[in-house]
C-alpha positions in Angstrom: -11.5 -4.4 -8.1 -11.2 -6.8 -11.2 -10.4 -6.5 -14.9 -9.9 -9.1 -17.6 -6.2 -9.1 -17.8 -6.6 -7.8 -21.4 -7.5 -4.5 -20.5 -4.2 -4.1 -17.9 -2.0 -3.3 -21.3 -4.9 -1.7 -23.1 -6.4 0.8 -21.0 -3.5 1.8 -18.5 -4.9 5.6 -18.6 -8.7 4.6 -18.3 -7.8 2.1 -15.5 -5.3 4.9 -13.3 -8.4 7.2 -13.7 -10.9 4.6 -12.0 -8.7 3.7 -9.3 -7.9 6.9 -8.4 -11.5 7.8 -8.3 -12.4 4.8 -6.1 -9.8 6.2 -3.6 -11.1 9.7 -4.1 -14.9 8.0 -3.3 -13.6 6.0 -0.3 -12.1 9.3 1.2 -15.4 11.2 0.3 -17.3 8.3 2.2 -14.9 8.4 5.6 -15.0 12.5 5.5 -18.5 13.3 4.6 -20.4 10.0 5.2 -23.7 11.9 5.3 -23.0 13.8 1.9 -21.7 10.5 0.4 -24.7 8.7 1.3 -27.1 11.2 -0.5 -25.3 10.8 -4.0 -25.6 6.9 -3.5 -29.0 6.4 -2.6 -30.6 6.5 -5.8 -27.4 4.4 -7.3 -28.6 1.7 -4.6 -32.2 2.6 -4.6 -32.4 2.9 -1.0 -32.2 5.8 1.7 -29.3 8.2 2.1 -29.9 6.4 5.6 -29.4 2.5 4.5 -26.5 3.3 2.5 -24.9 4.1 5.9 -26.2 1.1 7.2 -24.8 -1.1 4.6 -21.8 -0.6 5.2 -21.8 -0.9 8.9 -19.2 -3.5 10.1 -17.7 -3.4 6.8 -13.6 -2.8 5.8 -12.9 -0.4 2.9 -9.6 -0.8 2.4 -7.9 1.9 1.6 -5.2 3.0 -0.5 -2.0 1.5 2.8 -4.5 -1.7 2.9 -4.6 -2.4 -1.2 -0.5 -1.2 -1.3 0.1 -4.1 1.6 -2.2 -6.7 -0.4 -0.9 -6.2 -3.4 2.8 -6.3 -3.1 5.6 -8.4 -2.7 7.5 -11.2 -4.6 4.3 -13.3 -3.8 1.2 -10.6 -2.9 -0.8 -11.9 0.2 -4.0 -11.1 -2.0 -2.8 -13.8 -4.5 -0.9 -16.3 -1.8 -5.2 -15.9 -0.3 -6.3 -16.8 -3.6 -4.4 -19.8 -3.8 -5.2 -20.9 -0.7 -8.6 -20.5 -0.7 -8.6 -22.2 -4.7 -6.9 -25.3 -3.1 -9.3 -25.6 -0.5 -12.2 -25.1 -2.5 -10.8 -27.6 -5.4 -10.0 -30.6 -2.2 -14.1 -29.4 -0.9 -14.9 -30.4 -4.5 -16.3 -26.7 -5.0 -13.4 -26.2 -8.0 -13.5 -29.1 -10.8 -9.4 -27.8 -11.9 -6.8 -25.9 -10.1 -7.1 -22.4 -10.8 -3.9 -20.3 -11.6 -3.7 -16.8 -9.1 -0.1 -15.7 -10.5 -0.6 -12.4 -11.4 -3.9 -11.6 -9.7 -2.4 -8.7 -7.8 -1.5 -5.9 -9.7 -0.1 -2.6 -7.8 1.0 -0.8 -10.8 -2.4 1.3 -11.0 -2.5 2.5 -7.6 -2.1 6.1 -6.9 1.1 7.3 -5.9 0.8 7.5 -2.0 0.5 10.6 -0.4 3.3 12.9 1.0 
């Protein structure tokens, strides 16, 4: 998930409430896959039947995957970032070095569950 970093100090509560609802959805999803695909549908304006397609061969991390990526002196989510920025600025695809420092941020995940 991504937010201008503006709204990390400005809408703490709003952003704990969307994360923990993305978690909540992702559970929803593994436990009733068949209920969960229903309620999308018309979001994705396909069949309850393609949702579950879609997402064949597909990793939704979850809430031990986002905890591991996003922690750490140096997060491997932004030590990715960097790498892939430097290869994409020495391919030309970049024009300036882009600066990942603080592109991980834990601090709104959910506390983890006992």
């Amino acid at each position: 998930m991504a937010v201008r970093a503006q709204a990390l100090d400005a809408h703490p509560r709003a952003l704990n409430t969307l994360v923990a609802a993305h978690f909540k959805a992702l559970d929803h999803l593994a436990r009733q896959p068949q209920d969960a695909a229903m309620r999308l549908a018309p979001y994705l304006r396909v069949t309850p039947e393609q949702v579950l397609a879609q997402f064949v061969g597909i990793k939704l991390p979850d809430l031990a995957d986002n905890r591991e990526q996003l922690s750490g002196p140096v997060p491997p989510l932004q030590r990715k970032a960097g790498e892939l920025a430097e290869l994409m600025l020495r391919q030309g695809l970049l024009q300036a070095p882009v600066a990942v420092a603080g592109l991980a941020e834990p601090r709104f995940l959910p506390p983890a569950a006992p």
